[in-house]
C-alpha positions as CSV (number, residue, x, y, z in Angstrom):
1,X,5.2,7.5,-17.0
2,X,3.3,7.8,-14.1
3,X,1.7,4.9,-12.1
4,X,-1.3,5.4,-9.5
5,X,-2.0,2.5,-7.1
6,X,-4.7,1.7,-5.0
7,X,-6.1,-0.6,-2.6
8,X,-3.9,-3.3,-1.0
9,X,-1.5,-2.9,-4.4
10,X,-0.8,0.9,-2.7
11,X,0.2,-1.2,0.4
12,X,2.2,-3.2,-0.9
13,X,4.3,-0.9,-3.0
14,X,4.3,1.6,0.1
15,X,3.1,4.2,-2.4
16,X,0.2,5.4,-4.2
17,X,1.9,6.4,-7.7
18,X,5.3,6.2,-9.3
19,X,7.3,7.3,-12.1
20,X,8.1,4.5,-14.0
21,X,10.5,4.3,-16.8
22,X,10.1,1.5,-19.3
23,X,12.0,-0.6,-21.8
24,X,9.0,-0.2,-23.9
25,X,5.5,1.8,-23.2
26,X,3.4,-1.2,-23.3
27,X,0.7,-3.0,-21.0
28,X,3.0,-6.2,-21.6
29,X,6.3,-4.2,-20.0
30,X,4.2,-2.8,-17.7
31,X,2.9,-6.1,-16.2
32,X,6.0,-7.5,-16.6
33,X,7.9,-4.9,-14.6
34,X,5.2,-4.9,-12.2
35,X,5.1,-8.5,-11.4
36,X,9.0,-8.6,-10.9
37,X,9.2,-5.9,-8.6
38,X,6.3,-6.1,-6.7
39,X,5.2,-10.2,-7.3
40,X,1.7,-9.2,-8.2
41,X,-0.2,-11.7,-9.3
42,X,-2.1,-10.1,-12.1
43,X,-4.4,-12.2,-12.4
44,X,-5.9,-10.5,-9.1
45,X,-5.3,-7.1,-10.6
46,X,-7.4,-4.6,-13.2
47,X,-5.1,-1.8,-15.4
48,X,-6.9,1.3,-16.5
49,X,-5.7,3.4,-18.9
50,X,-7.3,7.2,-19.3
51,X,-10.2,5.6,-16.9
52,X,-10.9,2.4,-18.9
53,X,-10.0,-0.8,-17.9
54,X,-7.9,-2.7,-20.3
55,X,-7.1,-6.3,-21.2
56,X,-3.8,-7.1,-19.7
57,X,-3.7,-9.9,-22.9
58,X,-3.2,-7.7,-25.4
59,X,-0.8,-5.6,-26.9
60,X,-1.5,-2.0,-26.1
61,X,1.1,1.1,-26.7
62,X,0.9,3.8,-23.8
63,X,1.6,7.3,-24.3
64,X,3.9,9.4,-21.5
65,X,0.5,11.4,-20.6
66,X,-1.6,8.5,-20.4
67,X,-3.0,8.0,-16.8
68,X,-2.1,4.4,-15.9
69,X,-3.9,2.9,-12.7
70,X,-3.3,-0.3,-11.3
71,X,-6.4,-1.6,-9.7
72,X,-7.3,-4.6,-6.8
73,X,-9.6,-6.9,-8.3
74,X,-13.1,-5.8,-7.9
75,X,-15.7,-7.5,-5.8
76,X,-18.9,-8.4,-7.0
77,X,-22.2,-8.6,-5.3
């Protein structure tokens, strides 16, 4: 599956997409492989899938030709 970053989470994964091969195609593996390799705090983080955001709570299956971006927390204003 393919993974595009931006903002300061490009920065710190020195990239600005990468194949990613998963246990399981979920938001919950995803997150979870995420925060051990790169110690994201998701909490600061948005996940769009096919250009809508997603909750990062539930349980969402993702396809191999689903865009996945992983998004810095938006400022408001």
């Amino acid at each position: 599956m393919n993974i595009i970053y931006f903002g300061k989470i490009a920065a710190i994964a020195n990239a600005t997409s990468e194949e990613v091969s998963l246990p399981e195609n979920t938001i919950t593996a995803l997150v979870t492989y995420l925060t051990e390799k790169y110690q994201l705090d998701m909490s600061d983080m948005q996940i769009a899938v096919n250009h809508n955001l997603v909750d990062v709570q539930k349980e969402i299956l993702l396809k191999e030709t689903d865009e996945v971006a992983i998004l810095s927390a938006f400022a408001g204003g």
